[in-house]
NULO-334063 format. One line per field, with one value per residue (C-alpha): residue number from 1; x, y, z. Coordinates in pm, whole numbers, plus 50000, padded with zeros to 5 digits. Layout:
REM NULO-334063
k [NUM:...]
xx [X:...]
yy [Y:...]
zz [Z:...]
REM end
This chain:
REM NULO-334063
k [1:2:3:4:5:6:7:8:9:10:11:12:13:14:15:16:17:18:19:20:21:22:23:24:25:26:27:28:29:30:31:32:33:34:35:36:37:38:39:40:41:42:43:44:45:46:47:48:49:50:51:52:53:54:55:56:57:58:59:60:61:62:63:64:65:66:67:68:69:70:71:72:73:74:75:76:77:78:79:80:81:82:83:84:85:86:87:88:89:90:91:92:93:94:95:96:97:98:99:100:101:102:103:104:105:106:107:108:109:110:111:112:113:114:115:116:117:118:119:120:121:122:123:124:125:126:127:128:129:130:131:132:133:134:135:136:137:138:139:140:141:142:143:144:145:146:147:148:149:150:151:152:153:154:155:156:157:158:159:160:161:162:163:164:165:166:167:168:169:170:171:172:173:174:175:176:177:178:179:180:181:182:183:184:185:186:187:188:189:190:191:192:193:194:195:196:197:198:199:200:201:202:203:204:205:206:207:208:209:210:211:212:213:214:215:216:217:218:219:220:221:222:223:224:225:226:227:228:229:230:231:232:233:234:235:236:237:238:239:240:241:242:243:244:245:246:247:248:249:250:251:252:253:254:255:256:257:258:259:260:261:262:263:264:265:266:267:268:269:270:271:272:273:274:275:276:277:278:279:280:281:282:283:284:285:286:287:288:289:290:291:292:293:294:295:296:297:298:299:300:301:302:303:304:305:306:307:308:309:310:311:312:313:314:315:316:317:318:319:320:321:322:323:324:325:326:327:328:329:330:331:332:333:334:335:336:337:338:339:340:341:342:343:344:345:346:347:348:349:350:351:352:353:354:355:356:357:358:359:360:361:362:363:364:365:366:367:368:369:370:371:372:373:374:375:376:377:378:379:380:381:382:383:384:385:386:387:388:389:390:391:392:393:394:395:396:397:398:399:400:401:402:403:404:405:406:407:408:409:410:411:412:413:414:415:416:417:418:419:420:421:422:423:424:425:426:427:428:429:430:431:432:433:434:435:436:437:438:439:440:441:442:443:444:445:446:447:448:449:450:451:452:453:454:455:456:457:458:459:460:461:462:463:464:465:466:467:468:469:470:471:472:473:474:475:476:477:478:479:480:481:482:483:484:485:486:487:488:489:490:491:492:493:494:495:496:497:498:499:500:501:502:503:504:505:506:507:508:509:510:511:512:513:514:515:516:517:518:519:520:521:522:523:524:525:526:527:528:529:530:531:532:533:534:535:536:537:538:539:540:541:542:543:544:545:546:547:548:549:550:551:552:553:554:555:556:557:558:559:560:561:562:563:564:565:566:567:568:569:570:571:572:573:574:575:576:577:578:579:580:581:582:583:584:585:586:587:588:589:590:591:592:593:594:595:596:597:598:599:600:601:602:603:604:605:606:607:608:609:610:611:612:613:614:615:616:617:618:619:620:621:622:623:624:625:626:627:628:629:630:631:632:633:634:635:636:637:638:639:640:641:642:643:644:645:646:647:648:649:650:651:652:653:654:655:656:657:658:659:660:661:662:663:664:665:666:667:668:669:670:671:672:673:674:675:676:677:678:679:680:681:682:683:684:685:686:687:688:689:690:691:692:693:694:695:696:697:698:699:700:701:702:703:704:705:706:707:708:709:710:711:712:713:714:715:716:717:718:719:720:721]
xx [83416:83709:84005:84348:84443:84169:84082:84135:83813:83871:84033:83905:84039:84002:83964:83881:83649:83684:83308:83369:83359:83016:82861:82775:82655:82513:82275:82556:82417:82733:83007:83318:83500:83604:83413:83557:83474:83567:83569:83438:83638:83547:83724:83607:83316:83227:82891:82745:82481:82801:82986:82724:82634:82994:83024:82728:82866:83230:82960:82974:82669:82585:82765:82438:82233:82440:82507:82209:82295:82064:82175:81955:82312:82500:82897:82944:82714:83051:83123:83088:83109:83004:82706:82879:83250:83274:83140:83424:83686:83583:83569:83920:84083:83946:83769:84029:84297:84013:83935:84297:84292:83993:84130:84047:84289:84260:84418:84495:84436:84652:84366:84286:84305:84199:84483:84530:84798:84942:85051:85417:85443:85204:85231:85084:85134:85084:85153:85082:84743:84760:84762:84633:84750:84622:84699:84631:84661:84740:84942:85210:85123:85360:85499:85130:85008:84660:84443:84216:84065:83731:83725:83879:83485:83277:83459:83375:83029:82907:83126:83211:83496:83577:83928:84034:83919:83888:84076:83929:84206:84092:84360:84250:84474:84430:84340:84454:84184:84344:84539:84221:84063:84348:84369:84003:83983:84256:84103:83794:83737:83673:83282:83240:83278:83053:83272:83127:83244:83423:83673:83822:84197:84267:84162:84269:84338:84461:84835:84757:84576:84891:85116:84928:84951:85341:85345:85209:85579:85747:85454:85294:85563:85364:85628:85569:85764:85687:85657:85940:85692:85536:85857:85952:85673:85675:86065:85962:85650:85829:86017:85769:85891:86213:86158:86455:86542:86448:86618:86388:86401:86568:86250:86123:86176:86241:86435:86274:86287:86429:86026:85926:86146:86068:85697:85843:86023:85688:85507:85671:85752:85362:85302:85577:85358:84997:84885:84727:84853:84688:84925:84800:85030:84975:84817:85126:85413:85354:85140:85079:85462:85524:85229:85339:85699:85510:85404:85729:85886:85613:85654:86039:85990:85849:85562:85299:85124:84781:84709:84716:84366:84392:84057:84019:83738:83688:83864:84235:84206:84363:84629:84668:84729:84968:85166:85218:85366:85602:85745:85665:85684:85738:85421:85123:84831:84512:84199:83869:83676:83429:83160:83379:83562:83300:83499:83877:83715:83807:84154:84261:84543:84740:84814:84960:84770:84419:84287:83857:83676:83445:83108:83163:83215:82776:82799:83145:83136:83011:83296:83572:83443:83541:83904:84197:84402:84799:84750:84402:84500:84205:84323:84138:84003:83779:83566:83429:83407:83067:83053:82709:82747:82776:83148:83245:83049:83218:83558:83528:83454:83708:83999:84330:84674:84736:84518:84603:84476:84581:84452:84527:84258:84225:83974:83793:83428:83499:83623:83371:83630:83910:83696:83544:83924:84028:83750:83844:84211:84270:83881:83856:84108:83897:83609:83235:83116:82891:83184:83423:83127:83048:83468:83599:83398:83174:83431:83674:83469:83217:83366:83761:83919:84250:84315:84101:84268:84571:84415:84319:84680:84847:84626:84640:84996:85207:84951:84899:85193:85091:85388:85278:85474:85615:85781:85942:86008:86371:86371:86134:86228:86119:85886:85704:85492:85218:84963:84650:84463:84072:83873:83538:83198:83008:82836:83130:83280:82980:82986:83328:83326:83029:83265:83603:83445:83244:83607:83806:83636:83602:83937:84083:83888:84035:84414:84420:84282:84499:84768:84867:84994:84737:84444:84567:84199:83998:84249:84287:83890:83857:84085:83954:83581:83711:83955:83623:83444:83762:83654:83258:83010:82850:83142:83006:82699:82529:82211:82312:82609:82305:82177:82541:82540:82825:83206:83451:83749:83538:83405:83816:83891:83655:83758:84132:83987:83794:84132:84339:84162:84189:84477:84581:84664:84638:84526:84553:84323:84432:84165:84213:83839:83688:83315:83461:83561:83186:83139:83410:83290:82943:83085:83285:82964:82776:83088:83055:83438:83543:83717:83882:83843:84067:83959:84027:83725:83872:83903:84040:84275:84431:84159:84163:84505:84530:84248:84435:84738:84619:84434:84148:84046:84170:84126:84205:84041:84212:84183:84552:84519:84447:84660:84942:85181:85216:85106:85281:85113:85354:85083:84983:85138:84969:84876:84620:84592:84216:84303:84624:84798:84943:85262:85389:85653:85264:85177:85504:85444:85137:85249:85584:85240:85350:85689:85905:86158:85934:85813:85909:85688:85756:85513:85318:85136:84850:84795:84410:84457:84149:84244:84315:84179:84333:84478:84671:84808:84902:85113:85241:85363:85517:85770:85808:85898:86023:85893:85612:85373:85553:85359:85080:84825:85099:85305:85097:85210:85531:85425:85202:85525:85644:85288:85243:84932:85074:85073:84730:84599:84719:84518:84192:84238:83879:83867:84041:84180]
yy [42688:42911:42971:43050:43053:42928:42889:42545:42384:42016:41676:41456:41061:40852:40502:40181:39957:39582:39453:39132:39408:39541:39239:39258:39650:39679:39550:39320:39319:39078:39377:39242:39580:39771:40066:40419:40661:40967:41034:41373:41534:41911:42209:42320:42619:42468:42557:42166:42336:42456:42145:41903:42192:42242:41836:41821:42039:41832:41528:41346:41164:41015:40669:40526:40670:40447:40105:40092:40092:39814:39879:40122:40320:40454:40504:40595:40935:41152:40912:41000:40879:40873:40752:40553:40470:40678:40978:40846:40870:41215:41325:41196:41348:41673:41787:41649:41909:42168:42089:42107:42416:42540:42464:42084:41861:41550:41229:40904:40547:40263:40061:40333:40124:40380:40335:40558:40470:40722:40642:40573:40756:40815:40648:40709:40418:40461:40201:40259:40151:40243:40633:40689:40539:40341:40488:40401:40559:40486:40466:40269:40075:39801:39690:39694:39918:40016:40137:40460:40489:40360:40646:40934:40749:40840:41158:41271:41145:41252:41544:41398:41182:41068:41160:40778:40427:40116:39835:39470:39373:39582:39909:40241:40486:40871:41015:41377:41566:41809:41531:41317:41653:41738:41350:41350:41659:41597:41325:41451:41199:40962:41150:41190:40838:40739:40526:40416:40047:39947:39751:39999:39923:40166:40383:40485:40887:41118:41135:41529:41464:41203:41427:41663:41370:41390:41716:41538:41406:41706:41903:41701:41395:41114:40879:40808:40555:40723:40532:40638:40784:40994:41083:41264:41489:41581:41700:41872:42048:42056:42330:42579:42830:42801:42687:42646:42931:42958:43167:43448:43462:43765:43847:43966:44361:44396:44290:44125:44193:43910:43895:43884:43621:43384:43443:43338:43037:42915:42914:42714:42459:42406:42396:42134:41931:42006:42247:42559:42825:43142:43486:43651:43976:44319:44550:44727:44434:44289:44053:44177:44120:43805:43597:43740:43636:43312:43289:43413:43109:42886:43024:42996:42631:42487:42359:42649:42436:42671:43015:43148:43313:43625:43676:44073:44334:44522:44861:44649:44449:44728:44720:44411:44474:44769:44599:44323:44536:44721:44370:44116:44242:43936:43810:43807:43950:43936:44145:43955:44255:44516:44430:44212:43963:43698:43750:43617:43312:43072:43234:43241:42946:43202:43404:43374:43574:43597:43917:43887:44015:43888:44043:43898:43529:43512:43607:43434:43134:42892:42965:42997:42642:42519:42603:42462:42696:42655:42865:42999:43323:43511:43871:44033:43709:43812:43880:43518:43512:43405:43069:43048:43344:43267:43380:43194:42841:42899:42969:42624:42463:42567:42343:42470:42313:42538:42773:43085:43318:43685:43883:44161:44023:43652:43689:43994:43908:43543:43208:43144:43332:43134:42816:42985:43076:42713:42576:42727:42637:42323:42178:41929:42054:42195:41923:42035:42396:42156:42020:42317:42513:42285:42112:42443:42801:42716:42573:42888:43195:43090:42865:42998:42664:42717:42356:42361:42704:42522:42232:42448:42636:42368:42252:42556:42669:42502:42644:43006:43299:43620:43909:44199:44572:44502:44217:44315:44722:44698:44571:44876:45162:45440:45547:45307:45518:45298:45406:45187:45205:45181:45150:45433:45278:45267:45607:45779:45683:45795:46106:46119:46088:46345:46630:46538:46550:46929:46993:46917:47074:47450:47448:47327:47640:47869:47760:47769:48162:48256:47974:47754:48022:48221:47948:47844:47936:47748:47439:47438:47399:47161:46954:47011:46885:46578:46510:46592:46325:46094:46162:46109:46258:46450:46734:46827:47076:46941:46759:46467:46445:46417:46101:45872:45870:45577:45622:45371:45569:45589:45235:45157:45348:45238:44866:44975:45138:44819:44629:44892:45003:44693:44601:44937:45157:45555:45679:46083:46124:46392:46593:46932:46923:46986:46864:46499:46523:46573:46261:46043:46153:46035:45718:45670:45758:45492:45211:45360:45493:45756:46035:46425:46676:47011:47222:47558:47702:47540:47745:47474:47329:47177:46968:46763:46735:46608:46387:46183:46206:46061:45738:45812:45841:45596:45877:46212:46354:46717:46914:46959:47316:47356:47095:47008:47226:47324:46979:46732:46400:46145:45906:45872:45565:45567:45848:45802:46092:46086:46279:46360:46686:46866:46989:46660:46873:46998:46602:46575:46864:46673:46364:46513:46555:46233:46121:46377:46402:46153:45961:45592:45413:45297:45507:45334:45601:45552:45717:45678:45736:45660:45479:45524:45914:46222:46159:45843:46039:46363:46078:45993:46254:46408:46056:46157:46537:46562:46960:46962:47041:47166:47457:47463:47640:47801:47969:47875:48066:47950:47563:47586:47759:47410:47235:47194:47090:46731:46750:46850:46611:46322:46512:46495:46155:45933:45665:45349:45562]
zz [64779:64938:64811:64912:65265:65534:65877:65978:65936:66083:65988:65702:65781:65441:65524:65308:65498:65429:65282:65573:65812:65723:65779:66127:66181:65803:65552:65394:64987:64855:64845:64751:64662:64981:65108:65100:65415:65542:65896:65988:66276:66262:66439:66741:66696:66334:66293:66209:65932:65747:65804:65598:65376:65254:65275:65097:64790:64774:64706:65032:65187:65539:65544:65671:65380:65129:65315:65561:65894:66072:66467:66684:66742:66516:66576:66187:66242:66128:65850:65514:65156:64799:64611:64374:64281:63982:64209:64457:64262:64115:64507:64554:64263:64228:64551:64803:64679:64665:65042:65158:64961:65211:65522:65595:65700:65498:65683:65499:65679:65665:65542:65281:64963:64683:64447:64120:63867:63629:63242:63218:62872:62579:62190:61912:61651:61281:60979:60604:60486:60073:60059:60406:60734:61017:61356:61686:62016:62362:62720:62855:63165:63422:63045:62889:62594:62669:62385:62456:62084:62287:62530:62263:62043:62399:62448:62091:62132:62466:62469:62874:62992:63347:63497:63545:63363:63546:63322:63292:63579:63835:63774:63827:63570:63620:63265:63237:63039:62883:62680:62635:62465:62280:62131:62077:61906:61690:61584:61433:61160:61444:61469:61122:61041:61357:61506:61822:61893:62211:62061:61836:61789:61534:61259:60885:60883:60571:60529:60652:60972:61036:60989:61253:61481:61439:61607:61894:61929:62022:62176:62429:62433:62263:62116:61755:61526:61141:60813:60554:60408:60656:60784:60469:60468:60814:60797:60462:60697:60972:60765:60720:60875:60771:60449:60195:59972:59639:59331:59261:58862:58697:58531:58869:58880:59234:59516:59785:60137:60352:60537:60155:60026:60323:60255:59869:60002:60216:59904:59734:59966:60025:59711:59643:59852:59651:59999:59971:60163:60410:60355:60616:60633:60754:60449:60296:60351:60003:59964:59604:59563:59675:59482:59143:59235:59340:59003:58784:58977:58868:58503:58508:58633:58326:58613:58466:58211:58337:58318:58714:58856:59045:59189:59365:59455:59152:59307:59322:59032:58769:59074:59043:58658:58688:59028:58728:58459:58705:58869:58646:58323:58113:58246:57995:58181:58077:58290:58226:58314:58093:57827:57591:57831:57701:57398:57587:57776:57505:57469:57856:57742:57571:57934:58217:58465:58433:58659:58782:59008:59306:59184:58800:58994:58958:58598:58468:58710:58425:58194:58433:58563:58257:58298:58508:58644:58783:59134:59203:59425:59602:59679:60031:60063:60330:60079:60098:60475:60428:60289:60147:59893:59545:59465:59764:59631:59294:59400:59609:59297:59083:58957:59053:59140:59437:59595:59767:60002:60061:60354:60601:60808:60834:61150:61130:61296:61468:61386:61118:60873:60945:60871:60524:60454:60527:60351:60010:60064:60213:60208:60493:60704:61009:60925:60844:60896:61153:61299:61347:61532:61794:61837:61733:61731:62045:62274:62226:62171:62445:62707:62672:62622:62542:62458:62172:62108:62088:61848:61624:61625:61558:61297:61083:61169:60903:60634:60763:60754:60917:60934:61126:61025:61402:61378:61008:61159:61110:60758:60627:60502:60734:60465:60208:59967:59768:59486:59461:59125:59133:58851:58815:58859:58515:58647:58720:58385:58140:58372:58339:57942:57916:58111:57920:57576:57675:57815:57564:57267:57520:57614:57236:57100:57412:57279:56914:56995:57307:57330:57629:57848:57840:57873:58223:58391:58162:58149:58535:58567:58320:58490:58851:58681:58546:58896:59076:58890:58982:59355:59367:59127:59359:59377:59071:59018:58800:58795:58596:58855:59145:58989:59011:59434:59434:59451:59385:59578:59852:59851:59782:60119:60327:60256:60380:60642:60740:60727:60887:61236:61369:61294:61512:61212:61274:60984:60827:60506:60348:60035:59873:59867:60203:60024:59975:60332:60422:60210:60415:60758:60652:60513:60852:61074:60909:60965:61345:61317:61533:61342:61425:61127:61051:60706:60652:60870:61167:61472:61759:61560:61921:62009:61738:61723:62116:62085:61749:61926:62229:62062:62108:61747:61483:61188:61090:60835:60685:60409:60233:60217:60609:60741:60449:60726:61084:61258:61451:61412:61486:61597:61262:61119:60786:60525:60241:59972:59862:59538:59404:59467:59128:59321:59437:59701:59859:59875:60071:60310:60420:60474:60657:60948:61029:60875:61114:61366:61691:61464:61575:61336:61011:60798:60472:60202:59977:59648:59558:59158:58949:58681:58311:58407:58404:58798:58676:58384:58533:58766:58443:58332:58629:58578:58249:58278:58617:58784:58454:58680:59018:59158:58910:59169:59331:58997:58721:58482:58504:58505:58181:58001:58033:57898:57488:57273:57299:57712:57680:57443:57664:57951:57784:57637:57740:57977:57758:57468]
REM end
């Protein structure tokens, strides 16, 4: 059908015909309702096939073809009307406007009789019924409360409603759908309990799904009278986000930024209320940070009568452990990780933060099943996205007084992940996995409905906090440097351990004859074998290095990178080895990520450099040496060292690509630092002796005047000693 303006098309008269009057000309069958018609009165040069084509598709029939005209003439050849009433009424309230829209005239009668009524005002009751509440929902009518629980049962059912109801009395009341939809699908329970009666007053709900109902009240004007009860929780959820201030203890070693403490203040009040909580923010606002001030609070409550689970990928979890000591020092942190942590299950009382890992959930499920913890918090908890994997069964099963969720990415491939993330931390909110497909997934990823966009909003609003580095820009410091910890596979570490102890026992020989000053070449590739090692096994040329093919820094970037290009992050990697960029760019071919590269034995460095600047590539792969000076990459919003520079001012230089004068973007930096190896303690030590090893490849002669036996020894320590 056309839209916008038309050609005049013709006049449509709507008339009501009086059954007495059909008597005479018709085959009178006992009608006792009146008859709708339309009169046909077309423009003139309307082709006739188009006219009762286009009638044809707004649902109108011959007159004649309904009621049975019984005369040899027929004066009603231009009238028109519908098969049935229902059909009528649907003709009258949505094709009529779409008709005028076309170009049709459309003429009421006197006699014309079709009268629609429209609901005064909408209520939705609710009374206490023990710890639920009984609730029922409705329209005010000419002084009468009309219940539509029956029609919100056939809606739910059918998955159809009509646009108006016909009460016992005779009343025709428009329904608008889009409230009908938004009642029915807020009331879910109403299929799962198979409701289907016709004389449903009301029905018992959760004190949760109530309180959703509240919100009805100020978003779509439904007038609600609350229980005391009820009333008290929805002010107290109603506060979310704006949720009272609470005293960060002193024991926390940090000061919070205002985005941070809020995040703080929502956790608590949900979990004054037993609800589990979604912190969705942006990678690099401090997620980290504000659960273990989540849990200090908890400590310095007296409430922590439970250890607290921290459940992470294995390539954050010694993070997770050294994010602790730094903050939350008074904590007692325990990481159930490694060969003996069968020996600590018994003794996980004594602690207050117990650190696993997703891939040990198959092996330590059992035990930990056994415990109850105070907050259950699941670190990149996309990791569970599917719900039928093991560690995402177990950590559904496991006994907590809050649960948490941390994620840069609460829907990374559809809805599904919002329901798995919902599932572990407020089960039953979105319904069955059944249920939230077909009222939830299907509905808005297929057919667009933005009411049941807006269901589902509502519903998960209160219990979900998402901060993107946009909307907190002001508060951050233009430049927010972070180093991430990740633990070596097993491979890396026996290769690692078998090229320290060779190491160590060459280059001890080398300076008890020669001294430290003079043993700089054999130190220097000592330490770039075992730093080699820290980056994948295969920089190494060896052939015991050719059988250990896995990398945990590179499985550790690759799960940023995962999280950060779509999120819109622009992203420089910076290496001083140009063979672990090889290894990246085939890690980022096989994730299907478009990338620009710049090493030494670039000749064009402008090309790449337009095409990252641009947008058109999320990632930027350069070697330090090449690219540590001389670019302008202000489109970068994000640097990640692969492997730490020795000079920390060279480190600088190459993130400065980005952190410069045009840069309008706050900037975040990552630190990959193997941990417990030689990267994590040269890091160490360059806090300890500030300039110890400044310049090392560029004067090192100079820098290993400042190195003793002692500064050494601590360099060639093994993994865990």
């Amino acid at each position: 059908m056309e839209s916008g303006p038309a050609a005049e098309k013709g006049t449509l008269s709507l008339f009501s015909l009086e059954p007495e009057s059909l008597k005479k000309n018709f085959f009178y069958a006992g009608y006792t309702d009146p008859v709708h018609a339309v009169k046909v009165e077309p423009a003139t040069g309307f082709d006739e096939k188009e006219l009762h084509a286009e009638l044809a598709e707004a649902g109108l029939v011959k007159l004649t073809k309904v009621y049975h005209w019984v005369d040899s003439s027929d004066p009603h050849r231009n009238w028109k009307t519908c098969e049935s009433e229902a059909a009528w009424m649907r003709f009258f309230l949505r094709t009529v406007p779409e008709l005028e829209a076309a170009g049709w005239t459309v003429e009421r009668d006197a006699s014309f009789s079709c009268s629609m009524l429209v609901p005064e005002g909408w209520y939705v009751d609710m009374e206490e019924a023990g710890d639920n509440y009984r609730v029922s929902v409705g329209f005010k009518l000419q002084h009468d409360r009309i219940n539509v629980l029956p029609l919100l049962v056939a809606y739910l059912r059918d998955g159809t409603s009509e646009e108006f109801i016909t009460l016992p009395d005779g009343r025709r009341v428009i329904l608008p759908q889009q409230r009908i939809a938004l009642l029915a699908s807020t009331l879910l329970e109403l299929l799962n309990k198979g409701l289907t009666g016709s004389e449903l007053d009301s029905m018992e709900v959760s004190w949760l799904r109530a309180l959703e109902l509240t919100r009805l009240r100020d978003d779509e004007a439904f007038e609600t009278v609350l229980p005391k009860q009820l009333k008290k929780k929805s002010v107290q959820l109603a506060q979310v986000t704006n949720a009272p201030a609470v005293v960060v203890p002193e024991t926390m070693q940090a000061t919070l930024r205002a985005y941070q403490q809020q995040g703080v203040n929502w956790l608590q009040l949900l979990r004054s209320m037993d609800l589990g909580a979604v912190l969705a923010d942006d990678m690099g606002l401090g997620k980290t940070l504000q659960a273990l001030t989540h849990v200090l609070i908890e400590k310095a409550s007296g409430r922590m009568d439970a250890p607290c689970l921290i459940i992470a990928p294995t390539s954050v979890i010694y993070n997770w452990e050294a994010e602790a000591q730094k903050f939350a020092p008074s904590l007692k942190v325990h990481v159930s990780h490694g060969s003996d942590r069968a020996d600590h299950f018994d003794n996980f009382a004594s602690f207050d933060l117990i650190l696993t890992t997703y891939p040990l959930l198959s092996r330590d499920g059992e035990e930990l099943l056994k415990h109850r913890f105070h907050l259950l918090i699941l670190d990149e908890a996309q990791f569970i996205r599917n719900h039928r994997t093991h560690a995402s069964r177990v950590v559904r099963l496991l006994e907590a007084r809050q649960r948490v969720a941390l994620t840069g990415t609460p829907v990374e491939n559809s809805l599904e992940d919002l329901w798995s993330l919902f599932s572990f931390v407020m089960p039953g909110l979105l319904g069955s996995h059944e249920h939230f497909r077909a009222r939830f997934r299907n509905p808005i990823e297929k057919m667009g409905s933005e009411t049941m966009r807006g269901v589902l909003a509502r519903r998960i609003a209160p219990f979900l906090l998402r901060r993107t580095k946009s909307e907190v820009v002001l508060e951050l410091p233009p430049k927010t440097e972070m180093v991430r910890r990740v633990e070596l596979t097993q491979g890396q570490k026996e290769l690692y351990e078998t090229v320290r102890s060779a190491m160590d026992a060459r280059v001890s020989a080398v300076v008890a004859d020669k001294g430290v000053a003079r043993s700089h070449i054999i130190v220097l590739d000592a330490l770039l074998k075992m730093r080699q090692v820290c980056c994948h096994s295969l920089l190494l040329k060896s052939h015991n290095a050719k059988k250990i093919a896995d990398s945990a820094k590179l499985d550790a970037l690759m799960e940023m990178l995962v999280e950060m290009i779509p999120e819109g992050r622009r992203v420089l990697i910076f290496s001083q080895f140009t063979s672990m960029l090889k290894l990246i760019e085939a890690e980022l071919k096989s994730y299907e990520v478009d990338y620009v590269k710049i090493t030494g034995a670039t000749k064009d460095r402008k090309t790449p450099v337009a095409g990252f600047q641009s947008g058109k590539v999320p990632v930027f792969l350069i070697s330090l040496k090449a690219g540590g000076t001389g670019l302008n990459l202000t489109a970068a919003d994000t640097v990640i060292h692969f492997d730490p520079w020795w000079n920390p001012a060279v480190e600088a230089q190459a993130t400065d690509r980005a952190y410069r004068i045009g840069q309008d973007k706050p900037v975040f930096v990552y630190k990959l630092i193997a941990a417990d190896s030689v990267e994590e303690r040269v890091l160490q030590m360059q806090e300890r002796k500030k300039g110890l090893l400044d310049g090392v490849l560029g004067d090192q002669k100079e820098a290993l005047k400042k190195w003793d036996e002692a500064d050494l020894e601590e360099l060639f320590k093994p993994i865990g000693g």
